[in-house]
BAFIDO-499120 format. One record per atom (N, C-alpha, C): residue in three letters; x, y, z. Coordinates in steps of 0.02 Angstrom, whole numbers, padded with zeros to 5 digits, always signed. Last residue first. Layout:
N
alaXYZ
...
! end
This chain:
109
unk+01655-01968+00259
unk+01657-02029+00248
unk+01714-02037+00277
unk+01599-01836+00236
unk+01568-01881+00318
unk+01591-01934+00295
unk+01585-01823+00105
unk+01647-01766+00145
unk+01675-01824+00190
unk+01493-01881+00054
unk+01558-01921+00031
unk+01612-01887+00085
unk+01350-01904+00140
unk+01388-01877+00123
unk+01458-01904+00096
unk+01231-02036+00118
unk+01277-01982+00155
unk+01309-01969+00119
unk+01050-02053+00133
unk+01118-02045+00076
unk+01148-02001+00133
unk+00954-02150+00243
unk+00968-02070+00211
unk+01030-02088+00174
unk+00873-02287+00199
unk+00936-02281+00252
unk+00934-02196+00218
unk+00727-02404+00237
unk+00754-02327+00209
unk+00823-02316+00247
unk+00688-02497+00340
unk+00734-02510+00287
unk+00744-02474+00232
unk+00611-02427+00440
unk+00671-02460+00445
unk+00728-02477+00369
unk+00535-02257+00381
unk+00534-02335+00379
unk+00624-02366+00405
unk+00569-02126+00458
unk+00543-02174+00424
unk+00560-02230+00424
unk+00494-01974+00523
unk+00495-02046+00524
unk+00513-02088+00466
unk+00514-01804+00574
unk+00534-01857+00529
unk+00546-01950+00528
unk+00369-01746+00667
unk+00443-01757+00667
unk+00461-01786+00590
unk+00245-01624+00633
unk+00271-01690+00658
unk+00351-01704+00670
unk+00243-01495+00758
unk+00256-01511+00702
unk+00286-01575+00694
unk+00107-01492+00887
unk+00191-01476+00869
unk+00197-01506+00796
unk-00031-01510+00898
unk-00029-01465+00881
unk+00060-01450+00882
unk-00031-01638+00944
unk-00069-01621+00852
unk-00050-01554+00852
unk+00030-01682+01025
unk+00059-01711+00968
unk+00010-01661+00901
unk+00032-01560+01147
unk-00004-01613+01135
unk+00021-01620+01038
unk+00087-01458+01236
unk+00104-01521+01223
unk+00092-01591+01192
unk+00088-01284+01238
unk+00065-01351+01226
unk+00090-01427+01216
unk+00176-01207+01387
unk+00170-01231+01317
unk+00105-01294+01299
unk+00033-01101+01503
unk+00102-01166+01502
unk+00105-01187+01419
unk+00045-00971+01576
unk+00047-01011+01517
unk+00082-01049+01514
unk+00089-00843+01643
unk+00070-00905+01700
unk+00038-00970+01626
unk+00044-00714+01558
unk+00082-00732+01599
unk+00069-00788+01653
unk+00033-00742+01375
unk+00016-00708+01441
unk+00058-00755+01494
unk+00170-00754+01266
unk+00112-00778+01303
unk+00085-00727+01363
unk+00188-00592+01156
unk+00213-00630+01213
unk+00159-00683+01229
unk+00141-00618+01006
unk+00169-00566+01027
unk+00191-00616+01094
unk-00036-00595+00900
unk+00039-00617+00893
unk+00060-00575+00957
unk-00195-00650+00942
unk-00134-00575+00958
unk-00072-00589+00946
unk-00326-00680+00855
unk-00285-00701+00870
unk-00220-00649+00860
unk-00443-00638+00916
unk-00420-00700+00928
unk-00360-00714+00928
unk-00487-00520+00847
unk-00477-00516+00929
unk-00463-00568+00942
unk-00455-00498+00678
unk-00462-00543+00718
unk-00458-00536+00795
unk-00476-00385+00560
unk-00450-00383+00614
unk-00478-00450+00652
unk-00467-00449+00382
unk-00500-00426+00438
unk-00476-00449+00524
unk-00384-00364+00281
unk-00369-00407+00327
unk-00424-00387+00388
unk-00438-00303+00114
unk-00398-00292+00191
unk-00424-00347+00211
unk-00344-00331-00046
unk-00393-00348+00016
unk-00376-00316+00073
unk-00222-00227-00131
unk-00224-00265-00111
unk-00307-00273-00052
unk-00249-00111-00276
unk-00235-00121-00169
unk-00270-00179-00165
unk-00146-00086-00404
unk-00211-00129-00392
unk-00187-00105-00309
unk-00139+00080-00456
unk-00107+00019-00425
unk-00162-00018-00407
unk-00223+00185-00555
unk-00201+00186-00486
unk-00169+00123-00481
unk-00197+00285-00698
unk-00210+00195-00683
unk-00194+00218-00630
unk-00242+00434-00658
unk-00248+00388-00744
unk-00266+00310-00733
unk-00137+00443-00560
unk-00206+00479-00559
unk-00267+00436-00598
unk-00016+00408-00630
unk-00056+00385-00569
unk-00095+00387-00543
unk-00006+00515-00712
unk-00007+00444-00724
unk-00039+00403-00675
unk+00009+00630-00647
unk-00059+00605-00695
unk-00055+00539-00709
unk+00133+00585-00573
unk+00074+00596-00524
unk-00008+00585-00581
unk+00208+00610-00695
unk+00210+00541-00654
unk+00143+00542-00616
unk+00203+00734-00716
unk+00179+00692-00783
unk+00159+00612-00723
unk+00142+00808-00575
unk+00188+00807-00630
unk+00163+00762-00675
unk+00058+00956-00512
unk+00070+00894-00524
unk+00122+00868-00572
unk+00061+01065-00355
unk+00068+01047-00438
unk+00090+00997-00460
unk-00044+01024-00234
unk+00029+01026-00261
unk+00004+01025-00349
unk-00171+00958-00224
unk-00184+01033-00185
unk-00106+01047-00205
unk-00271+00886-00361
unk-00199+00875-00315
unk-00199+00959-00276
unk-00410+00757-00432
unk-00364+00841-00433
unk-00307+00841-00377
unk-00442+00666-00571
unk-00433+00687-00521
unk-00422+00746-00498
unk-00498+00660-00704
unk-00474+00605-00666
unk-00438+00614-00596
unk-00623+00723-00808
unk-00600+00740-00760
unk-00563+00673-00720
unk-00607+00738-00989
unk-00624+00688-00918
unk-00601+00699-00884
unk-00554+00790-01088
unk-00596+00801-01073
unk-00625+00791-01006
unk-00443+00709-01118
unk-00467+00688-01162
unk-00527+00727-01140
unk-00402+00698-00936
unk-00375+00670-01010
unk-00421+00668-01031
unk-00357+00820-00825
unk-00407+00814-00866
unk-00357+00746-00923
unk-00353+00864-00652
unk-00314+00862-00702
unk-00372+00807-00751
unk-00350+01019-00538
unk-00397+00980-00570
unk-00348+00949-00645
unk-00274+01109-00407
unk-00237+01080-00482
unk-00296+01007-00510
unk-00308+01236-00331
unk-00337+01165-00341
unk-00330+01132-00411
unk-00198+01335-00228
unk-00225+01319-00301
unk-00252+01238-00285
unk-00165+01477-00132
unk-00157+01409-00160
unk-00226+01389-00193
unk-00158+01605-00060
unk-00130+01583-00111
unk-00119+01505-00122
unk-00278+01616+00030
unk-00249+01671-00027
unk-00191+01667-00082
unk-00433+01527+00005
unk-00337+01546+00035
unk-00322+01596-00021
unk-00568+01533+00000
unk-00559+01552+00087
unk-00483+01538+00093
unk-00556+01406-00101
unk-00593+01479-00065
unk-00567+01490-00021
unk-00401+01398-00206
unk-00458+01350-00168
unk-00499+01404-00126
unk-00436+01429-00394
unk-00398+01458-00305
unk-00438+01420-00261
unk-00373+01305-00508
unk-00419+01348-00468
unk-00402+01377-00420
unk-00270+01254-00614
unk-00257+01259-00570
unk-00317+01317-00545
unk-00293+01117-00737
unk-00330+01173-00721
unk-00315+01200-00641
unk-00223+01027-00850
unk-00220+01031-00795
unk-00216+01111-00795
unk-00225+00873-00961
unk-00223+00939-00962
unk-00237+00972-00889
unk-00117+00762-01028
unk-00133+00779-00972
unk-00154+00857-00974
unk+00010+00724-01131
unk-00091+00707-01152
unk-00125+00728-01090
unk+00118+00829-01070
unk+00101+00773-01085
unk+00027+00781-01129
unk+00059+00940-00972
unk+00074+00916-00963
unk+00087+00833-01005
unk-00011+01102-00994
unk-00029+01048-01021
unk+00038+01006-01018
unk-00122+01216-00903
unk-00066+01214-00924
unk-00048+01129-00935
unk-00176+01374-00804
unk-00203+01316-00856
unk-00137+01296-00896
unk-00222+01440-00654
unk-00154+01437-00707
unk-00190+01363-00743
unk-00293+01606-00562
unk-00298+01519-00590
unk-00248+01507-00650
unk-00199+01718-00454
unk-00253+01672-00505
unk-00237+01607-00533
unk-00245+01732-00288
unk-00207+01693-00317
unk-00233+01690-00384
unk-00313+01860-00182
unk-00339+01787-00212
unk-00269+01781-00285
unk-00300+01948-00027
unk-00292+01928-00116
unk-00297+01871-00134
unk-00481+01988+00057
unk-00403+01950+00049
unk-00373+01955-00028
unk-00489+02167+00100
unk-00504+02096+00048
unk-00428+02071+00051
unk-00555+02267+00217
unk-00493+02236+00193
unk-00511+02171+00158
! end
């Protein structure tokens, strides 16, 4: 008993040319290889669209990754933590000079 094999579909999208192969070992699905200008720029296991070659074509810049830190865990304190208290590490306050006055309001009058 032979499996059936799917045939291959060739077909032109735009400036996008696109070669649908049988993938081995299925009986019906395709390896959509897509071409500009000759050049292979990717391939898709779905049929592709004009948008998807595009994207294939220019990808999006990706952003750096973030390297994982074991230092530092956003989230609850652990348990039995006391706040900090020490001036360098709270946010200063607002000081100023004696003979600075703030502008008020005309409402507050």
């Amino acid at each position: 008993m032979s499996i059936p094999v799917v045939e291959g579909r060739r077909f032109r999208l735009g400036k996008y040319e696109v070669v649908g192969q049988p993938i081995p070992q299925s009986a019906h699905m395709l390896r959509y290889t897509v071409f500009v200008d000759g050049i292979r720029i990717g391939a898709l296991a779905s049929v592709p669209t004009e948008s998807d070659c595009r994207f294939l074509e220019h990808p999006p810049a990706v952003p750096p990754l973030k390297i994982y830190s074991v230092i530092y865990r956003p989230g609850r304190p652990k348990k039995g933590s006391v706040r900090p208290t020490d001036k360098s590490v709270t946010p200063p306050g607002l000081e100023l000079p004696h003979e600075i006055e703030l502008p008020r309001n005309r409402d507050s009058e």
